[in-house]
PASEBA-1860 file (N, C-alpha, C; in nm, 3 decimals):
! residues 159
1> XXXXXXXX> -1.962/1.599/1.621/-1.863/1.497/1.653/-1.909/1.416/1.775 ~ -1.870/1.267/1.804/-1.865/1.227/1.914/-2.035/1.175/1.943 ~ -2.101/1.145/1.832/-2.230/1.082/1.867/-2.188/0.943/1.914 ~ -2.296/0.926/1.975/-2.304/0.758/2.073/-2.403/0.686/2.010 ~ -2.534/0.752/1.968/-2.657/0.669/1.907/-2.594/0.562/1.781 ~ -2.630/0.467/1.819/-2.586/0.354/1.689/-2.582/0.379/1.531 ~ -2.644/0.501/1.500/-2.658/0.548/1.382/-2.575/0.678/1.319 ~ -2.528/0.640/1.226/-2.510/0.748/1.106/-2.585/0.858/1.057
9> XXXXXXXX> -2.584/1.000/1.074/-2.689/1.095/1.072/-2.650/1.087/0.911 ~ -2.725/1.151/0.873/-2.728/1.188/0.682/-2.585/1.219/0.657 ~ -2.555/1.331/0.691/-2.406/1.398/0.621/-2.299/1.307/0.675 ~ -2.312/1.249/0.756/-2.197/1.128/0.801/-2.223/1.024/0.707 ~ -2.348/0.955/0.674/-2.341/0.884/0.600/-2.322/0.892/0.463 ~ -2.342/1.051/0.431/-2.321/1.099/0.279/-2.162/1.076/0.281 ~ -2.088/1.129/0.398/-1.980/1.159/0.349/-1.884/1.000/0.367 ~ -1.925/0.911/0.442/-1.888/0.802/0.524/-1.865/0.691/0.316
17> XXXXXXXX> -2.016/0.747/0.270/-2.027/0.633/0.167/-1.973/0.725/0.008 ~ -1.904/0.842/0.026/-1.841/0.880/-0.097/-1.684/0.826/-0.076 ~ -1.647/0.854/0.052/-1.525/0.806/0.081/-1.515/0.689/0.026 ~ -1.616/0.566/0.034/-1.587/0.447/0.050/-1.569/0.397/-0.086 ~ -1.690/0.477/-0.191/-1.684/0.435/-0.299/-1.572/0.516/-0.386 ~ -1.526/0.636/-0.331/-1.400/0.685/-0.405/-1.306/0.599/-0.386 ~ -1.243/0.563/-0.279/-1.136/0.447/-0.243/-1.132/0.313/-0.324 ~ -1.308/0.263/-0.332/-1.288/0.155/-0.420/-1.270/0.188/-0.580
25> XXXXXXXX> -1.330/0.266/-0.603/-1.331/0.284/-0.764/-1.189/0.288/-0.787 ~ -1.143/0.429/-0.703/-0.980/0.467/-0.732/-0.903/0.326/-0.710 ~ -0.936/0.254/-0.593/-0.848/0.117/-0.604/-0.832/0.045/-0.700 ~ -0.977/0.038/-0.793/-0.998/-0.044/-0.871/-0.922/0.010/-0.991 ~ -0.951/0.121/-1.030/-0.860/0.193/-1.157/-0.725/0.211/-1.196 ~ -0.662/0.236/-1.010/-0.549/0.213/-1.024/-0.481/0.053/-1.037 ~ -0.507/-0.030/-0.985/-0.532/-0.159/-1.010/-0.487/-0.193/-1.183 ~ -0.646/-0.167/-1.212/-0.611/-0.202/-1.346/-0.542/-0.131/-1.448
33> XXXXXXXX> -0.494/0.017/-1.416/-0.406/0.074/-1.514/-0.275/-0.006/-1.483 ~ -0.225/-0.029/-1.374/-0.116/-0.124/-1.337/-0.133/-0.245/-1.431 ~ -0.223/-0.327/-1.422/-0.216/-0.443/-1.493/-0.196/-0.424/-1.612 ~ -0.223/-0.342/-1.674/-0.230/-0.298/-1.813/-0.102/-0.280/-1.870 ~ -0.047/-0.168/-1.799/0.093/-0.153/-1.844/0.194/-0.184/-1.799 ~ 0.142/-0.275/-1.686/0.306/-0.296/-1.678/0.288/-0.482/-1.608 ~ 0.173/-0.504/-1.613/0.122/-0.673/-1.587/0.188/-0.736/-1.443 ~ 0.162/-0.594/-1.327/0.177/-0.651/-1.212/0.068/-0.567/-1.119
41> XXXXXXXX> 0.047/-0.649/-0.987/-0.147/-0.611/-0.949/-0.020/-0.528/-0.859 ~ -0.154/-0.450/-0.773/-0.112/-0.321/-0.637/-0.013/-0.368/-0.576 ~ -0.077/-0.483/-0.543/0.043/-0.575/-0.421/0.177/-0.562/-0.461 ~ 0.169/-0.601/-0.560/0.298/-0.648/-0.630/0.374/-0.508/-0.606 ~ 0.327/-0.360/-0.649/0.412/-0.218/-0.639/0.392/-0.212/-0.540 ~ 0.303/-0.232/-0.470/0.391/-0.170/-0.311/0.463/-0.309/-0.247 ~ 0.470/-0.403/-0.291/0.594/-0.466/-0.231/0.746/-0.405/-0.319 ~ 0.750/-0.397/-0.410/0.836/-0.373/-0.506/0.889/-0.254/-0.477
49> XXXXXXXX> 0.807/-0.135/-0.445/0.788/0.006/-0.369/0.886/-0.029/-0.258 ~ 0.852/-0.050/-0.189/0.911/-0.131/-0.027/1.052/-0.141/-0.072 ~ 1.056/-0.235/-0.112/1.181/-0.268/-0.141/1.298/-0.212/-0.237 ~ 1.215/-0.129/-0.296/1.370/-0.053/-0.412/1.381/0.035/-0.336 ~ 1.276/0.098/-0.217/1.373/0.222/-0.146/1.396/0.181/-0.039 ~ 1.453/0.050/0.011/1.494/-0.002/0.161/1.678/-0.006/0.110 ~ 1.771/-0.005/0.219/1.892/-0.051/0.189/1.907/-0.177/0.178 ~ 1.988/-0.143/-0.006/2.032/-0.314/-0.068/1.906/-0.361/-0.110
57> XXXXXXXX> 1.800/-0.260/-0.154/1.710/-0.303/-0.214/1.627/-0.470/-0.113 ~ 1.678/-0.472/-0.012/1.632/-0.620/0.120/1.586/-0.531/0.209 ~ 1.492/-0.638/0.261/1.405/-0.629/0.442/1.383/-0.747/0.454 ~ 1.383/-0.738/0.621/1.361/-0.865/0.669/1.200/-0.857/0.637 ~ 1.142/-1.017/0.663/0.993/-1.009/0.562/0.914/-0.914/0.698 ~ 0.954/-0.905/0.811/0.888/-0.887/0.929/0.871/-0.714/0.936 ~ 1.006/-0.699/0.886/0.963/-0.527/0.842/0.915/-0.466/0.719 ~ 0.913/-0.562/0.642/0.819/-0.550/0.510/0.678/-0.547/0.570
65> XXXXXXXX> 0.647/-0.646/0.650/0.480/-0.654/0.745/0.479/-0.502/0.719 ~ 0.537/-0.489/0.850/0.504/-0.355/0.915/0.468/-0.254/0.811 ~ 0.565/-0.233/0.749/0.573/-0.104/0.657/0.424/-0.120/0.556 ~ 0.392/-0.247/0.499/0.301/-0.255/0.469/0.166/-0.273/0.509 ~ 0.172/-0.308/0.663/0.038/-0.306/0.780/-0.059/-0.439/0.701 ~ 0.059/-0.544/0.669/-0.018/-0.676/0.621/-0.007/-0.761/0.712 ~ -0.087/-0.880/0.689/-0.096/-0.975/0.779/-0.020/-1.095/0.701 ~ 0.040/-1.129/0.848/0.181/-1.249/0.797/0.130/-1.350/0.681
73> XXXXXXXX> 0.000/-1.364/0.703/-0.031/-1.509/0.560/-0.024/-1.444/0.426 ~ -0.104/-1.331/0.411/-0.111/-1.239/0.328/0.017/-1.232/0.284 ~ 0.117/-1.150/0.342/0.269/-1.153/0.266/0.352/-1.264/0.239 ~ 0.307/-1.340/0.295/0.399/-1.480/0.251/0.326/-1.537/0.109 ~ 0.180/-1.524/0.123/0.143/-1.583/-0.022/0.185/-1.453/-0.117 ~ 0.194/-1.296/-0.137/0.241/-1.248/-0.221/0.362/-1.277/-0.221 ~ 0.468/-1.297/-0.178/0.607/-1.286/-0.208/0.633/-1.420/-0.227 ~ 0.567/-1.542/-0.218/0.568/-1.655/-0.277/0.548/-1.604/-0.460
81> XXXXXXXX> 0.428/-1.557/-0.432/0.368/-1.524/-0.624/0.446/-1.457/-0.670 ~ 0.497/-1.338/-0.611/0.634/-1.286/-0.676/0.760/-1.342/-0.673 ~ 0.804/-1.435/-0.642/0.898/-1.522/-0.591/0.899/-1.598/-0.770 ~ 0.784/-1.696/-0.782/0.791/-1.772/-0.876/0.754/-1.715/-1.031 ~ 0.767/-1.532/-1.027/0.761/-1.484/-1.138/0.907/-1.405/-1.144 ~ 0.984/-1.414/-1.054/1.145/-1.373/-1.041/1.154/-1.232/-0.999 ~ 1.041/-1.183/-0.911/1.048/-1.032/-0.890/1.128/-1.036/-0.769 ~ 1.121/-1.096/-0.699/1.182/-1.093/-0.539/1.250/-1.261/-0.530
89> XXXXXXXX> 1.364/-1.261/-0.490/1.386/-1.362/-0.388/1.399/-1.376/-0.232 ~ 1.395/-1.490/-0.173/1.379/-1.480/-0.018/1.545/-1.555/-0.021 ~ 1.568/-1.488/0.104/1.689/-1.555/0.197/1.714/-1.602/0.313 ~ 1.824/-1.631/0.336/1.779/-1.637/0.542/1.885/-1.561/0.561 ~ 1.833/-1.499/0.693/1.919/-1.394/0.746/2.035/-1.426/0.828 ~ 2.154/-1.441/0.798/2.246/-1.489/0.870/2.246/-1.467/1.030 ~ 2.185/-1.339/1.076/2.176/-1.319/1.223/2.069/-1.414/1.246 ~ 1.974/-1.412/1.222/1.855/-1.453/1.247/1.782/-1.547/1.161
97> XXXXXXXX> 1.854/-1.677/1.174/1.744/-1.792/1.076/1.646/-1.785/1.046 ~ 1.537/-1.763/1.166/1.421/-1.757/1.171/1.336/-1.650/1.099 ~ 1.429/-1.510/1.103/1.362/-1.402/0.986/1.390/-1.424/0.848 ~ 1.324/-1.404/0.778/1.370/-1.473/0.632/1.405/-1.307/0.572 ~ 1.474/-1.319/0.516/1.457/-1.151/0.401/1.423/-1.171/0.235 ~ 1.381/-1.060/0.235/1.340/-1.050/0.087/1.411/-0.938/-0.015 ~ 1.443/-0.972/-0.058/1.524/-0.914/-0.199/1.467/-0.895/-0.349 ~ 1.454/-0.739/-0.345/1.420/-0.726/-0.476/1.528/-0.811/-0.594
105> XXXXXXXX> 1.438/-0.825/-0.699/1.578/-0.919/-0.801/1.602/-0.811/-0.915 ~ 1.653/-0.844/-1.033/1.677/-0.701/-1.128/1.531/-0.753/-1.195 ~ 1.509/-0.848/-1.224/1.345/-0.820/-1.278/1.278/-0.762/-1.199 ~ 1.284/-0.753/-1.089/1.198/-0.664/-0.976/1.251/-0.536/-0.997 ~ 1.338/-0.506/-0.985/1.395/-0.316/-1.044/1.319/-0.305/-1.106 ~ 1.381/-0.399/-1.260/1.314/-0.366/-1.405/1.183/-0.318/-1.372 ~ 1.101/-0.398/-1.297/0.977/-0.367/-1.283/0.934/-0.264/-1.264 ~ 0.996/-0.262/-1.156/0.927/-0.120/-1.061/0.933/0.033/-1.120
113> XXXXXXXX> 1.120/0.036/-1.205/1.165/0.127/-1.305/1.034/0.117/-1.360 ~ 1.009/0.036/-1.442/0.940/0.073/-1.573/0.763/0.083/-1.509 ~ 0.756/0.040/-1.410/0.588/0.046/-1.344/0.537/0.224/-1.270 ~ 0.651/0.266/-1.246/0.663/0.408/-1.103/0.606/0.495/-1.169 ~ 0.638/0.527/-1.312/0.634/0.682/-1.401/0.465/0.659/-1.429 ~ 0.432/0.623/-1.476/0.277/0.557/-1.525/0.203/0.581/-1.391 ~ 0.209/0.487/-1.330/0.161/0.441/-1.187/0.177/0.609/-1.107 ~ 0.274/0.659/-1.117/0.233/0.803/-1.049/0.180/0.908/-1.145
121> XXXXXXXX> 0.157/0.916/-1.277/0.128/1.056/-1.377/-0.059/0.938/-1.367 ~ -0.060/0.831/-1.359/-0.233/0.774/-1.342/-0.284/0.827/-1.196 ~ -0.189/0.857/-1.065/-0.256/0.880/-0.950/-0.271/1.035/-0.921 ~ -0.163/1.112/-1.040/-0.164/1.267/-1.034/-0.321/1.225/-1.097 ~ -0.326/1.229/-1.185/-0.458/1.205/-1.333/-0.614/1.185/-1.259 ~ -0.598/1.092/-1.171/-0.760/1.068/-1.132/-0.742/1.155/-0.996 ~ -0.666/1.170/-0.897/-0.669/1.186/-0.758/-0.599/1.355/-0.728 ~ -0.473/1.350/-0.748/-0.378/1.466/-0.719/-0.479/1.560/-0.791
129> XXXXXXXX> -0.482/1.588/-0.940/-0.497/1.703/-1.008/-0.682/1.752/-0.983 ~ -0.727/1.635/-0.907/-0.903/1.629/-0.922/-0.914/1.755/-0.776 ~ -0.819/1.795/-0.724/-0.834/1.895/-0.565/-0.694/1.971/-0.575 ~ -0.779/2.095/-0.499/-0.682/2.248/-0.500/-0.584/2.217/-0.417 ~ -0.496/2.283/-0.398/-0.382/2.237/-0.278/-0.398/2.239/-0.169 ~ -0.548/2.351/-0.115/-0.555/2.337/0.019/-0.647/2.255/0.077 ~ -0.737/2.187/-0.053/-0.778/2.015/-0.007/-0.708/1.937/-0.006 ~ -0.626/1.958/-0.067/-0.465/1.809/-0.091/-0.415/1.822/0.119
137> XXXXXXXX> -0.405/1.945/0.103/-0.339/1.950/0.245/-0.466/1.930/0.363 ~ -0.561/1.970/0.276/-0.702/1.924/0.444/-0.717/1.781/0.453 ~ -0.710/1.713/0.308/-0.715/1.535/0.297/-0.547/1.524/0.421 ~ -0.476/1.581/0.392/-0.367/1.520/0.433/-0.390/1.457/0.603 ~ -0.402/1.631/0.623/-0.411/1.638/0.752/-0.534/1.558/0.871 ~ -0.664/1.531/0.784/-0.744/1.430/0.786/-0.707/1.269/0.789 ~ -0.660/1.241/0.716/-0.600/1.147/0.706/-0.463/1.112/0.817 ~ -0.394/1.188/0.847/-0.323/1.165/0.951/-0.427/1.133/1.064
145> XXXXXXXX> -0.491/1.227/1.068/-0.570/1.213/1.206/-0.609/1.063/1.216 ~ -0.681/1.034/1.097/-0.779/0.909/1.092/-0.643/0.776/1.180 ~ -0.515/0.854/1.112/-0.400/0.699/1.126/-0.373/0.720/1.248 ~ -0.356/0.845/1.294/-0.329/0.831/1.459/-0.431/0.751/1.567 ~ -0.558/0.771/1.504/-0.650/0.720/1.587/-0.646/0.566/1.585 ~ -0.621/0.520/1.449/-0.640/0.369/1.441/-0.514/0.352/1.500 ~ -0.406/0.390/1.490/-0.294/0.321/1.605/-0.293/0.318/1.727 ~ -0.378/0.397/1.764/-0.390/0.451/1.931/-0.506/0.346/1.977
153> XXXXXXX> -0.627/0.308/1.906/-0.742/0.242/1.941/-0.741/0.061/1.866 ~ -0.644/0.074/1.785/-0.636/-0.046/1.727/-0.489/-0.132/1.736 ~ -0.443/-0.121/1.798/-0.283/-0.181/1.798/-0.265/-0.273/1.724 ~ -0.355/-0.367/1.758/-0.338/-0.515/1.718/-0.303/-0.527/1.574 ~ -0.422/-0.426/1.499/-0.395/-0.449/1.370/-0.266/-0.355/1.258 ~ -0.190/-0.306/1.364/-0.082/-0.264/1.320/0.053/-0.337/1.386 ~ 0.110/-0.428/1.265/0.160/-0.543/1.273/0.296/-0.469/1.352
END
């Protein structure tokens, strides 16, 4: 742990570049099993995600950011694209003009209902069922670590 030399020793880089290409493949698969069956991209379920388990199915768009660790242009052009396919509408927030909120619509339920069951028995299928439980729990606990560190060393990019 804790090298300084500018370089990646072997097993860091072995393990640095399985990570990277598991993440993309799995991104990519899950991706397109989404499109497939239910003809909405990632973005689209985890905004949709977001929002069927927030109260009143609304967030202001500013805590949608957050929760999603996107950048403000980024969510305004998805929830525009979902906007003009009737998944979400925007409002203004009576306290606060300036925050806009977003509202799942019932085509956005519909969606999400009919997108969740698939979308989780495809992430048991390639990911969950592929490791024993006490790698499920060493990824976990790894993975926390990794998020504590990027919040602690990266602020900025946690909106």
């Amino acid at each position: 742990m804790g090298h300084s030399e500018g370089r990646l020793d072997e097993r860091e880089q072995q393990v640095w570049r399985t990570f990277h290409r598991m993440r993309n493949q799995l991104a990519l698969a899950l991706g397109q099993s989404l499109q497939q069956d239910s003809g909405i991209s990632e973005s689209d379920f985890e905004v949709l995600a977001a929002l069927a388990d927030a109260p009143d199915q609304t967030m202001r768009a500013r805590a949608l950011r957050t929760e999603l660790h996107w950048e403000k242009s980024r969510l305004a052009h998805q929830i525009r694209r979902m906007e003009q396919r009737g998944l979400v509408a925007r409002e203004v927030c009576v306290d606060d003009q300036r925050a806009p909120l977003v509202r799942l619509t019932e085509t956005g339920r519909d969606t999400i209902r009919s997108a969740a069951p698939a979308h989780a028995a495809r992430v048991r299928e390639l990911f969950l069922d592929a490791l024993t439980p006490d790698q499920l729990d060493a990824l976990h606990q790894a993975n926390a670590k990794v998020l504590a560190r990027l919040h602690r060393n990266c602020p900025a990019e946690t909106p």
